[in-house]
Phi, psi and omega in degrees: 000153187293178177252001241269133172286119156241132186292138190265177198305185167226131184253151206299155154340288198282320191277351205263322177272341198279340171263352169305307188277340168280310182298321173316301146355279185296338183286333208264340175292335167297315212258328158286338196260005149294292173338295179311299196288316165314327186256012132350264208298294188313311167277015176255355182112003207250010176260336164271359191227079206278327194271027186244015159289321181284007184268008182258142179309317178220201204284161216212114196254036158289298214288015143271330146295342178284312178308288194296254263288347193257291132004287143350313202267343205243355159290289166300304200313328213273293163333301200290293182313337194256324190278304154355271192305343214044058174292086178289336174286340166255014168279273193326304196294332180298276197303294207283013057053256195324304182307314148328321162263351168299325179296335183263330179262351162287299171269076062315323186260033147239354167271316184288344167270334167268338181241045174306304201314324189277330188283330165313306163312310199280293204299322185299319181327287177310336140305289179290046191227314215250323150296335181275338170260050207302294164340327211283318199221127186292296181308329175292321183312309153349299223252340152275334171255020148304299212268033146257334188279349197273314180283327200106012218210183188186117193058167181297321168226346169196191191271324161344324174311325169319328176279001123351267189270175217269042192233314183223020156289158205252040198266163167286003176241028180280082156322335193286172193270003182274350178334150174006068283154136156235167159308127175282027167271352162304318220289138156297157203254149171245108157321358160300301173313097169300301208259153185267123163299084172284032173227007179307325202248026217251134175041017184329292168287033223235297201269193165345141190264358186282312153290018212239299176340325215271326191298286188238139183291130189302307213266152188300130179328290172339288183286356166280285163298307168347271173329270194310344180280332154339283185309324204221041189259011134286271236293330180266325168302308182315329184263331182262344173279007106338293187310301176278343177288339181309286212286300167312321181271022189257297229283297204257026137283301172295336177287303164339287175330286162318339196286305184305310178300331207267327204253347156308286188337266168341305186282342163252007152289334188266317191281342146302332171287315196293315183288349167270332171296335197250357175269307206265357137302345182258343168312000000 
């Protein structure tokens, strides 16, 4: 009988180093972007007090670092370990892994073409969700007012939107000095000013609306993105077919690769059976 020894597939050289140094790359970027939300969560209390995750009002935007960094960190582990060790079984979860989100990001951007109306609704919902908890959370407050200053815009469809919240709403039994009011990231910007007026949008809405144009931007975030996915909308295309080509091209070596080693693999295991067979038929 043979002596003869076997090996599980193997993956080539050029592809074995080229996915070691790229996951190196991605773990550790996982591992920062663990890091960042943690330590996030940690100057708010919410790692000694767990059950206050359910105290946030609106969206909390650590639990995006925490997804990706998690994502991130379990992709490279699986990449750096599988091309190293030469693992084909945490190689395979890495492609199908990656093929899984190449898969998930084809259908959003065909859901996302067919259903805009609806993804609008649910983004204005999810703006005015995220105003009414403006006050609540330092990182959300942060992250509407990059993206009033970066679009340019104010509330989800106009600055009225404000009145959401219990802060800059115009009712009369609102005390606060922000009554009708926005947030100074509404403010139109003068470039002369070096220092920012975080009291620029104080009674903003009290006047006129020809004057409130002159103060703050009228127009809405939404009707805002809109425009600009218009405007670079080659361009966004262009960064997500980038992505995916990226991602194919992690993906359909190595799944090549397994196929062939593995039906090598498969074919000298079955002529090994045949040749015990044809010994033990002949005793």
């Amino acid at each position: 009988m043979s002596g003869k020894h076997y090996k599980g597939p193997e993956v080539s050289c050029c592809i074995k180093y080229f996915i070691f140094g790229f996951n190196v790359i991605f773990w550790f970027l996982g591992i920062a972007f663990l890091g960042i939300g943690l330590w996030a969560w940690n100057e708010k209390g919410v790692l000694s007090n767990i059950s206050s995750i359910t105290d946030l009002g609106g969206f909390d935007p650590v639990w995006l670092f925490l997804v990706v960094g998690g994502v991130m960190f379990i992709l490279g582990f699986a990449g750096c370990i599988g091309a190293l060790r030469e693992n084909t079984f945490l190689l395979k979860f890495f492609s199908v892994f990656l093929g899984i989100i190449f898969f998930l990001e084809l259908t959003a951007g065909v859901l996302a073409f067919v259903f805009k109306d609806w993804i609008k609704d649910q983004l204005y919902f999810f703006i005015n969700n995220n105003i009414r908890a403006y006050r609540d959370d330092i990182d959300l407050q942060n992250l509407i007012d990059f993206t009033q200053e970066y679009w340019q815009c104010c509330g989800a469809f106009g600055a009225d939107d404000w009145n959401l919240n219990i802060y800059f709403n115009c009712t009369d039994s609102n005390a606060s000095r922000e009554r009708c009011g926005v947030p100074f990231s509404c403010c139109t910007k003068d470039p002369a000013e070096d220092v920012i007026n975080t009291q620029c949008g104080y009674d903003a809405r009290q006047k006129p609306e020809v004057d409130q144009q002159i103060v703050i931007y009228t127009k809405g975030c939404v009707p805002q993105f809109e425009k600009w996915l218009q405007d670079n909308l080659t361009i966004v295309a262009g960064i997500f077919i980038g992505i995916a080509l990226l991602q194919v091209q992690h993906v359909f070596p190595i799944l090549k690769t397994n196929y062939r080693e593995n039906k090598k693999y498969s074919g000298e295991i079955i002529r090994e059976l045949e040749m015990r067979m044809f010994h033990f038929n002949n005793l």
